[in-house]
C-alpha positions, 0 to 999 in steps of 0.5 A: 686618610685611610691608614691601612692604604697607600696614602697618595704621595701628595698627601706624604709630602704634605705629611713630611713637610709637617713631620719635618717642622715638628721635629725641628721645632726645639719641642724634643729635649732630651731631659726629657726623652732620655735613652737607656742609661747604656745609650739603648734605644727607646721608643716614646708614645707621644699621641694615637687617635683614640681609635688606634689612628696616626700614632706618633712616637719619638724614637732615641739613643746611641743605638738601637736594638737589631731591627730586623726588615719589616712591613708596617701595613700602614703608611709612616713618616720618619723625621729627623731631631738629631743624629742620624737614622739610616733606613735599609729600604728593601725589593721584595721579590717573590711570594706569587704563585707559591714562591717563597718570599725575599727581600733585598736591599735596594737603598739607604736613606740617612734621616737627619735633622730637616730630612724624612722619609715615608714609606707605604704599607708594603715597603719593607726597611730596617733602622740603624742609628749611625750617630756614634757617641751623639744621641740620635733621635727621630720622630715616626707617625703611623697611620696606625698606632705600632700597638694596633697593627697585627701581622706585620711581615719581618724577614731575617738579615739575610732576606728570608721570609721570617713570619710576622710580629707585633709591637705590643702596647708595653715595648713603648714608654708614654711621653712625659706631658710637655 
């Protein structure tokens, strides 16, 4: 499967099945993917090919940094272990013939244990963690790994165009071996 393509929607529900299995397989204690010691969120590198395919990462805490509407430019699967993860899934409008480009929100899809969501390369979305005191924690595979993908498109909370960014290498803590 190509990552930088849409991945045909047989393909994401066979993925998602799989993600959903995996996240509640009793796999992701928290001892050992702990968030911040304040409730931060944390991400974890569980796995990436090593030419940059199919990154896994397990993401935790009682909240999680501002996120702000963003693209992937690959496909992704979110699965839920626990708490709850809502994902702002956006319209975008504009950007054809010089138009400056927008986002608004469309939906809210709340990730809990036993549920995912996939997105495409050109979705764009934002997280939240609405678990309250409880830790949430939830598992993303990328069809590339977050590290290795340039020119991710981010808009401002007011669904502004907002250049683009890239997660670096350091901004995720490798798993421990389990």
């Amino acid at each position: 499967m190509d990552p930088g393509t849409a991945a045909a929607p047989a393909h994401l529900a066979a993925i998602k099945t799989e993600m959903i299995k995996l996240a509640g397989c009793g796999l992701f204690d928290l001892a050992d993917f702990p968030p911040t010691a304040d409730g931060g969120d944390v991400t974890y590198l569980l796995h990436h090919d090593p030419d940059g395919r199919f990154g896994l990462y397990l993401m935790c805490g009682r909240h999680c940094a501002p996120v702000p509407p963003h693209d992937h430019k690959t496909w992704a699967v979110i699965a839920g272990i626990r708490g709850v993860e809502t994902n702002t899934l956006y319209r975008r409008e504009g950007g054809l013939d010089g138009d400056e480009e927008t986002v608004s929100p469309r939906a809210e899809i709340a990730v809990t244990p036993g549920r995912a969501i996939a997105l495409g390369p050109c979705d764009v979305h934002t997280i939240r963690f609405d678990g309250g005191a409880q830790v949430t924690a939830t598992l993303h595979l990328y069809g590339r790994a977050l590290d290795r993908i340039t020119e991710r498109v981010k808009f401002t909370a007011g669904g502004v165009l907002d250049g683009t960014y890239r997660t670096r290498a350091e901004d995720c803590v490798l798993a421990p071996q389990i």
